[in-house]
C-alpha positions in Angstrom: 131.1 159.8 90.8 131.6 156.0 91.4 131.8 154.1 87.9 129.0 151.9 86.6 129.7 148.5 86.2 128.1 146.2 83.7 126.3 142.8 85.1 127.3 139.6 84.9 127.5 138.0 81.1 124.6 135.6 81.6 122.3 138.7 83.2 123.4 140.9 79.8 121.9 138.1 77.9 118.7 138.1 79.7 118.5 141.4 79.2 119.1 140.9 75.6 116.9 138.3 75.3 114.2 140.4 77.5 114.5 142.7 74.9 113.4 140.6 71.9 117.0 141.0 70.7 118.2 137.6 69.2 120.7 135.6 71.4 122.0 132.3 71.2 120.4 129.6 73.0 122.1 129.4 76.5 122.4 127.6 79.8 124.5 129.5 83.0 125.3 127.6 86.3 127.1 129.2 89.5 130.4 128.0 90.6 130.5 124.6 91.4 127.1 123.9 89.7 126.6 121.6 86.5 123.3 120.1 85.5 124.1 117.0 83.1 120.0 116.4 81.9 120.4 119.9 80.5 123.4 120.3 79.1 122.5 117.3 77.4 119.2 118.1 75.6 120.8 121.6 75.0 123.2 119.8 72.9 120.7 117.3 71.4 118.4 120.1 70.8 121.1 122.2 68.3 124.1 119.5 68.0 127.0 121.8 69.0 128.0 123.6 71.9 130.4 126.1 73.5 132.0 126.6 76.8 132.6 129.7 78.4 133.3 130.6 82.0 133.5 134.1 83.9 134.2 135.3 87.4 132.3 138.6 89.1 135.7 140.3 89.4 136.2 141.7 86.1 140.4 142.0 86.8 140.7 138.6 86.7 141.9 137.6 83.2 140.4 135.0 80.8 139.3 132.0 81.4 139.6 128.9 79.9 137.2 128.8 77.2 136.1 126.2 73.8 133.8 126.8 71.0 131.6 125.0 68.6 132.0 121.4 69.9 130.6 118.7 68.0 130.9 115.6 70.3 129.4 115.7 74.0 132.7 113.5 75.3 135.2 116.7 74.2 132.6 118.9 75.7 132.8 116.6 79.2 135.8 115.9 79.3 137.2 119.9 78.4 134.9 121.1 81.5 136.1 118.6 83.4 140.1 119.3 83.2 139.0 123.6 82.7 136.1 124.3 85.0 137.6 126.8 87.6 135.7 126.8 91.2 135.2 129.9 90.7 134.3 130.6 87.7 130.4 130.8 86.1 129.7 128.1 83.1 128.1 130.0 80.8 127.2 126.8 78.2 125.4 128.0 74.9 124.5 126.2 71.0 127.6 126.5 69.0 128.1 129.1 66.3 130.1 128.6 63.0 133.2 130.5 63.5 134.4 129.9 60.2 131.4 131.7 58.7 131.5 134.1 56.0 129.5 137.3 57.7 129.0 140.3 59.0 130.3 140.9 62.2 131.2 143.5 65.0 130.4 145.8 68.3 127.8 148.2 67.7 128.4 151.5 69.6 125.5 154.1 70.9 126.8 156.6 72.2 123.7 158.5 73.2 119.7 158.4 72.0 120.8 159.5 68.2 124.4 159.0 67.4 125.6 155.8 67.2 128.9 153.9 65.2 129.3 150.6 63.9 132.7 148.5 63.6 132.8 145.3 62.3 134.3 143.1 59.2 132.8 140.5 57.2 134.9 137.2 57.5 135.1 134.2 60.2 135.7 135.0 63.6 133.9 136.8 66.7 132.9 140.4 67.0 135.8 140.5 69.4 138.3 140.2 66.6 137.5 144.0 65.6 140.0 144.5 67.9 142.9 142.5 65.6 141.3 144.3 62.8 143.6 146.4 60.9 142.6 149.4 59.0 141.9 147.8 55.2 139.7 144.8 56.9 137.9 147.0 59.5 134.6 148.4 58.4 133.9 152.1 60.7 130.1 153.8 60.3 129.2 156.9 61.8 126.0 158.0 61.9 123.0 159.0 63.5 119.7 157.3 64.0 117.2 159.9 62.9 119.6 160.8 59.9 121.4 158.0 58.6 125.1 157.5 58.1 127.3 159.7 57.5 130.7 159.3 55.6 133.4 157.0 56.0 136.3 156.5 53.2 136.2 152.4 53.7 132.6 151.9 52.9 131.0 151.7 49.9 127.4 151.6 50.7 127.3 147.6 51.3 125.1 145.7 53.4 123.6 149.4 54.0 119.9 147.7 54.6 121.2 145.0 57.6 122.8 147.8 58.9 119.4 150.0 59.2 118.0 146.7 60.4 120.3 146.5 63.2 119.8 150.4 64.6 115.9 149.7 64.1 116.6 146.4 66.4 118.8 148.2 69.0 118.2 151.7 69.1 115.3 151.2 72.6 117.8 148.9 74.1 118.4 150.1 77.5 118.3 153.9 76.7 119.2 154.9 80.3 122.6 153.5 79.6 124.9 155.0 77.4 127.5 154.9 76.1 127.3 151.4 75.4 128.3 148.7 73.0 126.4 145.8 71.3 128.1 143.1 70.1 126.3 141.5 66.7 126.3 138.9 63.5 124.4 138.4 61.1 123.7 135.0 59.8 122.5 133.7 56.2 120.6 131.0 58.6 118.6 131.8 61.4 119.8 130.7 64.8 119.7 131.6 68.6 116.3 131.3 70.6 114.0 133.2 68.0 115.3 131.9 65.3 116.7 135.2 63.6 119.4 135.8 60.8 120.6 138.6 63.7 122.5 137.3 66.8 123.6 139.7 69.6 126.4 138.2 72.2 126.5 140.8 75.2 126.2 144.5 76.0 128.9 146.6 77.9 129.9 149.7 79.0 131.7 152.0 76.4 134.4 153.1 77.6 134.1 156.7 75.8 133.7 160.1 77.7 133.7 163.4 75.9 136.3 165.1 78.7 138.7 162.2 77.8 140.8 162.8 75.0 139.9 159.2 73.4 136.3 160.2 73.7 136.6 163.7 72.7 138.4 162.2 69.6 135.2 159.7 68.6 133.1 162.4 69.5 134.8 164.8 67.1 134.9 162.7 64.4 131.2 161.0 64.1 130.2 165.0 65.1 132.3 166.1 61.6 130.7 163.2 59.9 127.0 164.0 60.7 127.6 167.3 60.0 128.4 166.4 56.5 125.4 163.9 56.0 123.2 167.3 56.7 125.1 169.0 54.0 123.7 166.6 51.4 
C-alpha cells in the first residue's frame, strides 16, 4: 500500500483553522509570489511577524527560516537575501518564543488512545525532540477514560490537558495516527483569539507491525490498563 502523505503546511492550517482549532494569524504565497499591501497590514495588524518557507518535496531539507520580528525593514530585507524560488512563504503574526508555557505534539493514535509530549519552558513544540528525559513531560491515556500513569507527572496542568483532547479529539478522524502540534498561552492570540494555538498536523509515523510502534503501542496499552484497575 502506497504511503499517505500529509498536505502542504499552509493547507494543514486551513484545515486547522476549518476546524475551529486556534491557529496563528497567517498569510502563504506560491513561489515567486509576495504581496507587500498584505504583509504589511498583517504586521500592522499584530506588530510582529515570522518567516517561514517550504517546498512540496518533503526530502529537501530546511529552509531558511526567522521568527518574531519586530521591525518590517529586518523582515524585508531577511526575505529578500533568503526567499528561495522555490520555496512557499508561509508569513504569519509572531509568537513569544521566550515564553514560559506549555508546549508540545499531541499524538492520536486512533479514535480513543491518544499521548501527549511536551515541556513547559520557551521554545517550539518542535523542541520535544531536544528534550531530555527530566524536562520532557509523556501522558498516556485514552479519551473516554482519562490518563493513565506516567512516573514524570504529577497531575499538573491536568485541566488544559482535558481541554486540549476535548479540542482535538474530531479533528480529522479518518486519519490516524497523527500528531498535533500545540501551546498554550496565558494571552489569547491567533485568529480566534484563544489561550490554545495549534501550528500543523502530520502523519505519525507509528505502526503496530513496526517495532517503534509496537513499542508505543505496548506501553500506553500497559498504562490504560492500569487507569481501569483504579
Amino acid at each position: 500500500m502506497a504511503a499517505q502523505r500529509s498536505p502542504l503546511k499552509h493547507k494543514r492550517l486551513l484545515q486547522l483553522k476549518g476546524a475551529g482549532l486556534n491557529t496563528v494569524d497567517f498569510l502563504c504565497y506560491p513561489p515567486g509570489q509576495l504581496n507587500i499591501k498584505e504583509i504589511k497590514e498583517l504586521f500592522r495588524k499584530h506588530g510582529r511577524i515570522s518567516f517561514r518557507q517550504f517546498v512540496a518535496d518533503s526530502r529537501i531539507g530546511n529552509m531558511r527560516e526567522k521568527f518574531d520580528m519586530t521591525d518590517l525593514g529586518e523582515f524585508f530585507a531577511f526575505v529578500k537575501a533568503n526567499r528561495s524560488p522555490y520555496g512557499y512563504a508561509l508569513i504569519n503574526q509572531g509568537v513569544d518564543l521566550e515564553a514560559n508555557t506549555i508546549r508540545g505534539c499531541l499524538w492520536w493514535l486512533d479514535l480513543y488512545k491518544f499521548r501527549i509530549e511536551c515541556f513547559v519552558g520557551p521554545g517550539s513544540p518542535r523542541w520535544i525532540e531536544k528534550k531530555g528525559k527530566e524536562t520532557l513531560i509523556e501522558i498516556p491515556g485514552d479519551a473516554d477514560e482519562g490518563f493513565g500513569h506516567t512516573q514524570n507527572w504529577n497531575g499538573d496542568y491536568s485541566g488544559l490537558f482535558k481541554e486540549l483532547i476535548i479540542q482535538t479529539r474530531g479533528f480529522l478522524t479518518d486519519i490516524r495516527p497523527l500528531i498535533i502540534e500545540f501551546e498554550w498561552h496565558t494571552t489569547p492570540l491567533g485568529w480566534k483569539p484563544s489561550h490554545w494555538l495549534f501550528w500543523e498536523w502530520r502523519l505519525a509515523p507509528v505502526d503496530p507491525r513496526d517495532e517503534q510502534g509496537a513499542e508505543m503501542w505496548d506501553l500506553i496499552n500497559n498504562q490504560i490498563r492500569r487507569l481501569r484497575q483504579i
